[in-house]
Structure formats: structure tokens, C-alpha cells
C-alpha positions in Angstrom: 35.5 -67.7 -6.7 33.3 -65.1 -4.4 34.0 -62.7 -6.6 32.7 -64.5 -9.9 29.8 -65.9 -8.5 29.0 -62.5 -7.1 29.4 -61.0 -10.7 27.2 -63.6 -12.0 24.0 -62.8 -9.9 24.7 -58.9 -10.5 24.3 -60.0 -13.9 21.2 -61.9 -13.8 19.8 -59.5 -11.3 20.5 -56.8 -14.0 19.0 -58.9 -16.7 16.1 -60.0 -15.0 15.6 -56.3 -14.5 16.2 -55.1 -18.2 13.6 -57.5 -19.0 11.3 -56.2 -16.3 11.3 -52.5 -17.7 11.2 -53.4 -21.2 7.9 -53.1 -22.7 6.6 -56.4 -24.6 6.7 -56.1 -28.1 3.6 -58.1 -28.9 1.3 -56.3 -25.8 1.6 -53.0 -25.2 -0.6 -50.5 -23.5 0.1 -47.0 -24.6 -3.0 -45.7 -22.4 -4.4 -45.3 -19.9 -1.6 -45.3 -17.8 -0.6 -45.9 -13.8 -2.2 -43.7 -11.7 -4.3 -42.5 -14.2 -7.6 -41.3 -12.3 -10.2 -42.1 -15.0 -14.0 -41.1 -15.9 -16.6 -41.9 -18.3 -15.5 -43.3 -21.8 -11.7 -44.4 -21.4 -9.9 -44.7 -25.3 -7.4 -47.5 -24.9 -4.4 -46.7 -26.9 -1.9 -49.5 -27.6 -0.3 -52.3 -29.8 -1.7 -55.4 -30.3 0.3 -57.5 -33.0 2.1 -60.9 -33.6 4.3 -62.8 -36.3 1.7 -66.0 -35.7 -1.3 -63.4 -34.5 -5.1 -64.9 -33.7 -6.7 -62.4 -31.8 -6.5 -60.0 -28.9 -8.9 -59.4 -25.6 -9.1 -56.4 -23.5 -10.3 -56.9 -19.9 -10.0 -55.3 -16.2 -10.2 -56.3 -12.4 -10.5 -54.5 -9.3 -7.6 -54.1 -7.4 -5.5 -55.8 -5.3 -7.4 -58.9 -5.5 -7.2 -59.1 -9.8 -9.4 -62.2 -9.5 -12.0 -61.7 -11.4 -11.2 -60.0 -14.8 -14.3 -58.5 -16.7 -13.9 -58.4 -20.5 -14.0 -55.9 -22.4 -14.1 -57.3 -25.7 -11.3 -57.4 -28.3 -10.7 -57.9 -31.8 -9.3 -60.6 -34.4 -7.5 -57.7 -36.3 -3.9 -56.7 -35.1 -3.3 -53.1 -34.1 -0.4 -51.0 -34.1 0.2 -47.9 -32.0 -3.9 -47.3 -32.6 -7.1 -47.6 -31.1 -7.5 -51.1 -29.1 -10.7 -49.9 -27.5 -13.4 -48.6 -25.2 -13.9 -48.6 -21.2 -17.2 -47.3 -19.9 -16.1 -46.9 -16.6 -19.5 -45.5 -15.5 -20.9 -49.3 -15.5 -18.1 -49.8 -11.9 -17.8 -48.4 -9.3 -15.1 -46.0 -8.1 -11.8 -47.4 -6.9 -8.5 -48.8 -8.0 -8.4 -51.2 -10.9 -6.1 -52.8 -13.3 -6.7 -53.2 -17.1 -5.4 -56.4 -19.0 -4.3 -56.8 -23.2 -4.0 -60.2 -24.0 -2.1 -61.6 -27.5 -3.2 -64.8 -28.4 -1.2 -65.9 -31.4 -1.8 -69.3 -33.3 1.0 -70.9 -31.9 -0.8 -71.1 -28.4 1.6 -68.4 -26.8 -0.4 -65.7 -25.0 1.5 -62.3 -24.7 0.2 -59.4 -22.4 0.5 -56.4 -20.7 -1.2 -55.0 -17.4 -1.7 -51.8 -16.3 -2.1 -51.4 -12.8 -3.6 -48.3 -10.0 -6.0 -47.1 -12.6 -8.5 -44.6 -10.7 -11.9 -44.6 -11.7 -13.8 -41.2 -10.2 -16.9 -40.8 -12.2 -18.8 -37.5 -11.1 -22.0 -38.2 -9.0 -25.2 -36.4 -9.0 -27.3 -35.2 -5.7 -27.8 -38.0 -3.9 -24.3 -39.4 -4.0 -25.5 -41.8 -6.5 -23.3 -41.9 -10.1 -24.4 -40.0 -12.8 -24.6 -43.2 -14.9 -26.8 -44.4 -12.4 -29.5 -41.3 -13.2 -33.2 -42.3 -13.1 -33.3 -40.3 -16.6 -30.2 -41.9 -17.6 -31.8 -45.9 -16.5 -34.9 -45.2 -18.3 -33.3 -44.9 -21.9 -31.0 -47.5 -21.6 -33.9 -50.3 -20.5 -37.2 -50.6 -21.3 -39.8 -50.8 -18.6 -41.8 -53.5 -18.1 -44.6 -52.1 -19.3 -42.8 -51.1 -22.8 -41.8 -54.8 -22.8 -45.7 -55.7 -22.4 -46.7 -53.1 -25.3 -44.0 -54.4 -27.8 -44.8 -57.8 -27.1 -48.5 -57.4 -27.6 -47.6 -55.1 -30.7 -45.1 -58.1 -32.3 -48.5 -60.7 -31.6 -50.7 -58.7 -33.8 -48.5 -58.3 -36.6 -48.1 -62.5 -36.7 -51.7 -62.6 -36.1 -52.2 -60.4 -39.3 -49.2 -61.7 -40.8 -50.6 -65.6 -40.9 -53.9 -64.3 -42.3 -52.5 -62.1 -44.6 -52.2 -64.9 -47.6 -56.1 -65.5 -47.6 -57.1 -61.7 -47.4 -54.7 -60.8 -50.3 -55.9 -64.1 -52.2 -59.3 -62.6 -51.6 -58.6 -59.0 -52.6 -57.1 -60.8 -55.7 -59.7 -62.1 -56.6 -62.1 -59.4 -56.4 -59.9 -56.9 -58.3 -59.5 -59.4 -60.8 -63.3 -60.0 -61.2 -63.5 -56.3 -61.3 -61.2 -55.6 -64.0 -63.2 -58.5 -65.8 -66.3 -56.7 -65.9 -64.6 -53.3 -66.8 -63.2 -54.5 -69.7 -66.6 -56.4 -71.1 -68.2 -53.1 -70.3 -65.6 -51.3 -72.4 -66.3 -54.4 -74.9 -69.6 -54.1 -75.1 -69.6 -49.9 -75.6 -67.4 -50.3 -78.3 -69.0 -53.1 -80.1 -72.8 -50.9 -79.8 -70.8 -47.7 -81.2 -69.7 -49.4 -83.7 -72.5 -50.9 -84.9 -74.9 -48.0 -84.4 -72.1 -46.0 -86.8 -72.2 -48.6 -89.5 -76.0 -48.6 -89.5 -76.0 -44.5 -89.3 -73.3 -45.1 -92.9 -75.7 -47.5 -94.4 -78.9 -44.9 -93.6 -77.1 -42.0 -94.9 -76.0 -43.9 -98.0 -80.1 -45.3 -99.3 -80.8 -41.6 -98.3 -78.1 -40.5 -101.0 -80.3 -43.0 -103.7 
């Protein structure tokens, strides 16, 4: 009796840890992997697929703690053995963290795998600040607020001369109308004289010809 119940837990140890190693089939994460020490742009390789698939959702957390994970963003396409993403792991700061893929499928199952022990070293500038974190680098990514003031004051004209654009171009109308009015009476009026100044020139020639 020892013996079978001791051959039982071996095999439920053994299966528990077949399942353990064995990657999901739904979730995987190709790359980055453990240990990985990690700067700038990260491409997260991987599988993202289902029979009943919804979406997917790509998301980290510092380690140990892992309770607060950041999103990454995702997609409602599947993936297989491609691209699942980007990390800009300039926007943290250096340290351990783990990165999350998440399956949702449309029967309400969620499927996912975690990588864990990522190492984020991004290369820092004089200073010891990051070089995300550059004053040259800061300045093109936001607007000061002086730019804000300018574009705001920029967006107000062009509604101001938006809402009284309708009466000056009902007024330029009009005059361009009125003006191509009186060209063509002037034309009118040439014509009408050279014609009648050649008829009178016929009728001259002709009692000259009596």
C-alpha cells in the first residue's frame, strides 16, 4: 500500500511538473527572455492565438512585487510566431521587471504567459540622468507652455476668421459679380457702336457709288 500511494504522488509530482515546463499553446513569449538585460525599443516576439480568440494584451510590472502591471497595449488580431509588440523601456527606470501576454478568448478563458528577471539598463548621459530623460530629448516630445499659448492663440484666429468668413466671401461675391456685369455691358455696348458705325460707313460708301 506504501508503495502504490508513493507511486502515485511521483506521478503527480511528475505531471504537475510536465505541465510546469510545457509552454502554453495559446500564450507564448518567444522574446525577450529571462535574464535578458534590456535597453531602448524591446521587439516582443511571440504567439498570441486561440480556437475561440477575442483579443490579446501585453503589459509589465516591476519585480518582485508584480502589483501593478502597466499596459502595453495589444491587439484584436491573433499572432503566430510574429511580432506581438513594442517596449520603450526608456519611459522606467532601471531594474528587474516581468512582462505579461494575456489571451482572452470569447469563451471568457484568459490564457498567459510571464516572463520574469527582465533587466532594463538603459545608457545614461552626464549627469547620471537617462538618456530618454535628455533636456533635447524632453523638448521634442512636449510642447512648452508657451508653444501651447501660441497654438492656442493661432487655433482662435482661424475661428475668428472662419465665422466671418461666410459674409466676406458673400461680399467678394458680390462685387465680382457686379464687376463682371459691367464688363460685359461694356463689351455690349463696343460691339453694338462698331457695329453700327460699320453699317453707316456701308450705307455712305454705297450713295457715294450712285
Amino acid at each position: 500500500m506504501t508503495r502504490w500511494l508513493a507511486s502515485v504522488c511521483l506521478a503527480l509530482l511528475c505531471a504537475t511538473a510536465a505541465r510546469a515546463q510545457s509552454p502554453n499553446p495559446y500564450a507564448r513569449i518567444g522574446s525577450p527572455v529571462s535574464e535578458q538585460p534590456l535597453q531602448g525599443t524591446v521587439m516582443i516576439q511571440g504567439s498570441a492565438a486561440h480556437p475561440a480568440f477575442s483579443r490579446y494584451e501585453l503589459s509589465y510590472a516591476r519585480e518582485p512585487e508584480l502589483t501593478e502591471w502597466v499596459s502595453l497595449g495589444g491587439s484584436t488580431m491573433p499572432v503566430d510566431r510574429g511580432l506581438l509588440g513594442t517596449w520603450n523601456t526608456r519611459a522606467v527606470s532601471d531594474g528587474a521587471y516581468a512582462l505579461r501576454l494575456q489571451v482572452f478568448a470569447g469563451d471568457g478563458s484568459v490564457n498567459e504567459a510571464i516572463v520574469r528577471n527582465l533587466k532594463v539598463a538603459n545608457p545614461t548621459i552626464s549627469g547620471g540622468a537617462p538618456a530618454s530623460a535628455s533636456p533635447s530629448n524632453a523638448t521634442r516630445a512636449l510642447p512648452t507652455l508657451a508653444e501651447v499659448q501660441t497654438a492656442r492663440d493661432v487655433l482662435d484666429l482661424i475661428g475668428r476668421t472662419l465665422n466671418r468668413a461666410p459674409g466676406a466671401f458673400l461680399n467678394g461675391a458680390r462685387w465680382g459679380l457686379s464687376a463682371l456685369a459691367l464688363l460685359g455691358l461694356y463689351v455690349a455696348v463696343k460691339k453694338l457702336v462698331l457695329w453700327a458705325w460699320r453699317r453707316w460707313r456701308g450705307a455712305e460708301y454705297v450713295d457715294y457709288g450712285q
